[in-house]
C-alpha positions as CSV (number, residue, x, y, z in Angstrom):
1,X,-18.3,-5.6,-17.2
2,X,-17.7,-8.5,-19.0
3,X,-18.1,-11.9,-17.3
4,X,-15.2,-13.4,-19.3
5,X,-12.5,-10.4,-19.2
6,X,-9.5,-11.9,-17.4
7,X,-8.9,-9.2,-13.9
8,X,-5.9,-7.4,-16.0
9,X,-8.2,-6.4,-18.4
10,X,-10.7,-5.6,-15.3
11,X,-8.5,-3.3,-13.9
12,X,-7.3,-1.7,-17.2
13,X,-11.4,-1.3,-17.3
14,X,-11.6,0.8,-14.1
15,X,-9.0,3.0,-15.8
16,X,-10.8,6.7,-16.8
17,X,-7.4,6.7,-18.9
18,X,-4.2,5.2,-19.0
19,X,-1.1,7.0,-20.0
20,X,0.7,3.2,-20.7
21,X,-1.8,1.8,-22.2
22,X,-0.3,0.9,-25.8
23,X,3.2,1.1,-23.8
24,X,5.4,-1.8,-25.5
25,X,7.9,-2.6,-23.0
26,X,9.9,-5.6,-25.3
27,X,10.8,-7.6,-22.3
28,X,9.5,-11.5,-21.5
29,X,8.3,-12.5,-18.1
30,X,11.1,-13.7,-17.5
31,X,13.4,-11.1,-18.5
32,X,11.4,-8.6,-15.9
33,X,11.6,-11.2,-13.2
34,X,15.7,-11.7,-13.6
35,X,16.2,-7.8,-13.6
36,X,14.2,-7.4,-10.0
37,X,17.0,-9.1,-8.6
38,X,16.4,-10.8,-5.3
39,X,13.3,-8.4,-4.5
40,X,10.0,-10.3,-4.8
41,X,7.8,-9.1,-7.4
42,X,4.6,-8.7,-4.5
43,X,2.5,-6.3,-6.8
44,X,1.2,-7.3,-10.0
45,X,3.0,-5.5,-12.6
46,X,1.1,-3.5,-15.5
47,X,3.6,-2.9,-18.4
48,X,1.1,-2.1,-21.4
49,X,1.8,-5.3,-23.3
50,X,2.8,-7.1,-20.4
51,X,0.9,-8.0,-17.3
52,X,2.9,-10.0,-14.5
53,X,1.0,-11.6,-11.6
54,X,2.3,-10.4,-8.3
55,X,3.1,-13.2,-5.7
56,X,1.3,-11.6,-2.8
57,X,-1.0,-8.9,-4.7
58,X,-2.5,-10.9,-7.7
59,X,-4.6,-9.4,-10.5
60,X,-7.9,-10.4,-8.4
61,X,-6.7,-9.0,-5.5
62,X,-5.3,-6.0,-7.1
63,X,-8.7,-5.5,-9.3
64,X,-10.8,-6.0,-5.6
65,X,-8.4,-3.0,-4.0
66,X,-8.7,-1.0,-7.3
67,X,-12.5,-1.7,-7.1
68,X,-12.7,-0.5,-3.1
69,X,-10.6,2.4,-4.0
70,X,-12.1,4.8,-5.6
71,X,-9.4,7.1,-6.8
72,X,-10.0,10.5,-7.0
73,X,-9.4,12.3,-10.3
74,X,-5.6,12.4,-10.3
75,X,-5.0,14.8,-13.5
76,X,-2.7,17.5,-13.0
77,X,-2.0,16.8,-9.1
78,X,0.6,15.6,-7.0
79,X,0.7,12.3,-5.7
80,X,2.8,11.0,-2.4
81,X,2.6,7.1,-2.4
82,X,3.7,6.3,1.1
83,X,4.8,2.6,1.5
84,X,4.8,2.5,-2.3
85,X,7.3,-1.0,-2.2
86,X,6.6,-2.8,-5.7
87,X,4.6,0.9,-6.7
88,X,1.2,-0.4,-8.4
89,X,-0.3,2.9,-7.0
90,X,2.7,5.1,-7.5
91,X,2.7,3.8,-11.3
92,X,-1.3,3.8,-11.3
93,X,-0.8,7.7,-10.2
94,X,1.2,8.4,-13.2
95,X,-0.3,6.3,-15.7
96,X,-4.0,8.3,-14.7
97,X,-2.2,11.6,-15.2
98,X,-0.5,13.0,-12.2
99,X,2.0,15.5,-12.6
100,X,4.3,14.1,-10.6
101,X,4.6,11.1,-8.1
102,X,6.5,10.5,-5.4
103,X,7.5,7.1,-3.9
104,X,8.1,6.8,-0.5
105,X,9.9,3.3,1.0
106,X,12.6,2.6,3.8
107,X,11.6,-1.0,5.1
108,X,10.7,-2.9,1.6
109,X,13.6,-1.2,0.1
110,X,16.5,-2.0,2.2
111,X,15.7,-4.9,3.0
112,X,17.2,-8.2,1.3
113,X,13.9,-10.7,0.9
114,X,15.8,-13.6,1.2
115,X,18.2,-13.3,3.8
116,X,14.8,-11.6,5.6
117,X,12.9,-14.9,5.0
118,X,16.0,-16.9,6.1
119,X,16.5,-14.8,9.7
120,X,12.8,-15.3,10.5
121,X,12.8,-18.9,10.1
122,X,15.9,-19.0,12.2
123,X,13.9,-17.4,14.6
124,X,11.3,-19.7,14.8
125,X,13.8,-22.3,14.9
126,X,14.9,-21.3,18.1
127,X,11.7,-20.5,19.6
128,X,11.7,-16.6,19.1
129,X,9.1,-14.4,17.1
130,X,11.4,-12.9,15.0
131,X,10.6,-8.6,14.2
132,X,11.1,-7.9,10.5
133,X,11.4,-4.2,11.1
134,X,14.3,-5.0,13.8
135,X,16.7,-6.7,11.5
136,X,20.6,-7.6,11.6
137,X,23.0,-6.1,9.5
138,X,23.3,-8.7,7.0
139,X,19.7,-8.6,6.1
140,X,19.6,-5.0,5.3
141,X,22.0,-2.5,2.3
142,X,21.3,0.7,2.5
143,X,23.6,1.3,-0.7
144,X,22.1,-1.0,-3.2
145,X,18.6,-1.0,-1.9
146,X,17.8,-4.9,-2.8
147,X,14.2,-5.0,-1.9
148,X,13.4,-1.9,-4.4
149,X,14.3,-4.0,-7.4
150,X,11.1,-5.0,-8.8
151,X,10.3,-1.1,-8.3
152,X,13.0,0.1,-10.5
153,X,12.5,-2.7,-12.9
154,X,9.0,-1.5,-13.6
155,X,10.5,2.2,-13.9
156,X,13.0,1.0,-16.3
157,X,10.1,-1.0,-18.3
158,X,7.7,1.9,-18.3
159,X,10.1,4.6,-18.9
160,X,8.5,6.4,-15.8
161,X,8.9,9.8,-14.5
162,X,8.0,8.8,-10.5
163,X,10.3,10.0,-8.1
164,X,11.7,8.0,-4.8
165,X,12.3,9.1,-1.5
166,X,14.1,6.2,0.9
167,X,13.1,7.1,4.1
168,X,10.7,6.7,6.9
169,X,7.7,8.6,6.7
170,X,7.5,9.8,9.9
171,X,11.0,11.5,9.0
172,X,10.3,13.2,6.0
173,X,9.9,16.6,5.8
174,X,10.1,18.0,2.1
175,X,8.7,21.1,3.2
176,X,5.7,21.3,0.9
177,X,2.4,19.4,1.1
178,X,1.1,17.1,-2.0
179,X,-2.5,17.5,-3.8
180,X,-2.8,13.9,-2.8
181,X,-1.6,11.2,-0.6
182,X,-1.8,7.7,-0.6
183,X,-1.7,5.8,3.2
184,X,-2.1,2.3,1.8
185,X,-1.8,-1.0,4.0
186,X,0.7,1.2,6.9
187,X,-1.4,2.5,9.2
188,X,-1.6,-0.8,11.5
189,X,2.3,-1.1,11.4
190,X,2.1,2.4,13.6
191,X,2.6,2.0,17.1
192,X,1.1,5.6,17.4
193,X,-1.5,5.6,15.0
194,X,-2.9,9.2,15.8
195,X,0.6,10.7,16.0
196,X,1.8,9.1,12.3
197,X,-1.7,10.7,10.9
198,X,-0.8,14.3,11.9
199,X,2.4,14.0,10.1
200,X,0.1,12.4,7.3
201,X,-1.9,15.5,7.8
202,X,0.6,17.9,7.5
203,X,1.7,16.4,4.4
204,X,-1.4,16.6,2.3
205,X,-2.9,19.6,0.6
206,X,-6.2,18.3,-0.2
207,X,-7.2,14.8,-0.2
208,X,-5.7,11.5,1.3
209,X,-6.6,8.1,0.2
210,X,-6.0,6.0,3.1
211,X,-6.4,1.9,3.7
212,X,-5.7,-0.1,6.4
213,X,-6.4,-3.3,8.6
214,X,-9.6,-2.6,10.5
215,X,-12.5,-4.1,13.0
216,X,-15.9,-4.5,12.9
217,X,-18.0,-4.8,15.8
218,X,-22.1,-5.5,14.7
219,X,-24.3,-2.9,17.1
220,X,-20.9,-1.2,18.3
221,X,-20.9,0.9,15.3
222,X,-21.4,4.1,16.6
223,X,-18.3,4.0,19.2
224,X,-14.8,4.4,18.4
225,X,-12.8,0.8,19.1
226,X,-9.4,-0.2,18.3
227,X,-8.4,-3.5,18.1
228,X,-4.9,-4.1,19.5
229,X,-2.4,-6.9,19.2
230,X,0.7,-7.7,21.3
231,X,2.0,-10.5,19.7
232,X,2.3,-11.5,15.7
233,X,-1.7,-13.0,15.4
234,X,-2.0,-10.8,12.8
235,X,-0.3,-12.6,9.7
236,X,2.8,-13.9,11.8
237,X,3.7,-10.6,12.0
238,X,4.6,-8.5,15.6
239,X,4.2,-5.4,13.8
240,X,1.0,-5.1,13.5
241,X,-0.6,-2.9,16.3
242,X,-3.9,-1.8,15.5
243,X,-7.0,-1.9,13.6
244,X,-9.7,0.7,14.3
245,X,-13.3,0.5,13.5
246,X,-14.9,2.8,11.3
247,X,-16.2,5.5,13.8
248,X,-12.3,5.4,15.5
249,X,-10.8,5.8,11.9
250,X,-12.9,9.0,11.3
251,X,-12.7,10.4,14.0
252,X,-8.6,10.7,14.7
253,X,-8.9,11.4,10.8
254,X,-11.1,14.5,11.7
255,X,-9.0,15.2,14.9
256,X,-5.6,15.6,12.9
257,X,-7.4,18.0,11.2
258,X,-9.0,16.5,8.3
259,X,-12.9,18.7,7.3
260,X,-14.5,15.9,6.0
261,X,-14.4,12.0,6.0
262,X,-15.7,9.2,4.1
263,X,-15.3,5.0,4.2
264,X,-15.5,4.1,0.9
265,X,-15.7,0.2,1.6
266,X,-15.3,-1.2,5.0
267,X,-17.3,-4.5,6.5
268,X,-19.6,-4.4,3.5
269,X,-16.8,-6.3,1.5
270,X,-17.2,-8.9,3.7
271,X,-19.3,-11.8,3.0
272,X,-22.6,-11.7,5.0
273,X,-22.4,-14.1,7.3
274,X,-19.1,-12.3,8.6
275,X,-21.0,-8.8,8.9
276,X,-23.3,-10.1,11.9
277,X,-20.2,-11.2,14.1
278,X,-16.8,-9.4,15.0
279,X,-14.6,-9.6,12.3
280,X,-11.3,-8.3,10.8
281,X,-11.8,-5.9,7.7
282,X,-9.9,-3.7,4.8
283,X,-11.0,-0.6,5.5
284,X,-10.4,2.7,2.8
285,X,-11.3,5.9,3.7
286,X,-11.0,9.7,1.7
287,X,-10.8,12.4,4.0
288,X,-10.4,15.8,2.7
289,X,-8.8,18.7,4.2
């Protein structure tokens, strides 16, 4: 790949296909921005003619998750995008030729980003660690659905076909399975990790594309460990419970009743240096079942 390609045109390299590729959405940066509303736009945003740098998920860290990947051939199949929130993988789905997508949020949807930014620092003020999933009222409209606005601004733009469901996962029950699922960056937010992936299990018909925060312990590799945190360590954030290791990933993905299981990148992203000590990784994993 070219040396001097910007990451948008990286990532629109990866691409086997792309259904909005010569998509002209007519809108200026600006013009997207002001219809999110108050959401923060956290993933980049692909719009064909328009590529928008996301605040949190840039186009280099969204071309180094897109790279770790590996997406499975998505043509035809049904796609559930759990914690889709700004929906670069629900909208990736579609634009590779799923037949339908499903985007699943509660949290980053009913949550208003500002007042949320404004209550934690109130928080700290005082001397609390503030929970963002355990939020007062004011923070939070289940009717208007602030934090999904960069979501449906990208619908709009794209003149997409993906569905929502506003809920939390471990509540939905549609009563079918999906060809695929996608468990991206959720995982550690469980507080019962092997109990949210049966109900992941029970969800997906064939294959599950799953990331999350992980460990790696140099020598250990060969026994299942979970990190766990107490306290907000982990990005300033309380929700954040656990982070297997490799074997320990496999092997409550094969106990849920997943047939096969594969870490596509783990501690091998990491620089080497950081692969002969402990040391936090991103960790994405197939499993088929």
């Amino acid at each position: 790949m070219g040396k001097n390609l910007s990451y948008a045109e990286k990532i629109r390299a990866l691409r086997p296909f792309d259904k909005y590729r010569d998509h002209k959405c007519n809108l200026t940066e600006q013009e997207f921005r002001s219809s999110c509303g108050s959401a923060p736009v956290w993933h980049s945003v692909d719009l064909g003619d328009l590529f928008i740098e996301g605040a949190r998920k840039t186009s280099e860290v969204t071309y180094n998750e897109m790279s770790r990947a590996k997406l499975p051939d998505l043509v035809g199949k049904s796609i559930l995008d759990i914690g889709a929130f700004g929906g670069w993988f629900s909208f990736e789905a579609e634009r590779r030729g799923a037949s339908e997508v499903v985007a699943l949020d509660y949290h980053a949807w009913i949550t208003d980003w500002p007042k949320l930014r404004q209550h934690m620092n109130d928080e700290k003020s005082a001397g609390r660690i503030g929970n963002p999933y355990e939020l007062p009222k004011h923070c939070v409209d289940f009717e208007t659905l602030p934090g999904r606005g960069a979501f449906d601004a990208t619908r709009r733009a794209l003149g997409s076909q993906v569905k929502t469901a506003v809920c939390r996962f471990e509540d939905y029950n549609p009563g079918r399975t999906f060809d695929v699922v996608f468990f991206l960056g959720v995982l550690y937010h469980c507080k019962d990790p092997l109990g949210a992936l049966e109900h992941i299990s029970r969800l997906t018909g064939d294959y599950l594309v799953l990331e999350t925060l992980g460990c790696h312990y140099p020598g250990l590799e060969n026994r299942s460990i979970c990190d766990f945190f107490g306290d907000d360590r982990v990005n300033n954030d309380v929700t954040n419970w656990w982070a297997p290791n490799d074997k320990a990933l496999t092997d409550m993905l094969l106990a849920v009743g997943f047939k096969h299981v594969e870490i596509k990148s783990s501690f091998d992203a990491l620089p080497e240096p950081l692969q002969k000590r402990p040391a936090a990784t991103r960790t994405w994993a197939h499993a088929w079942r």
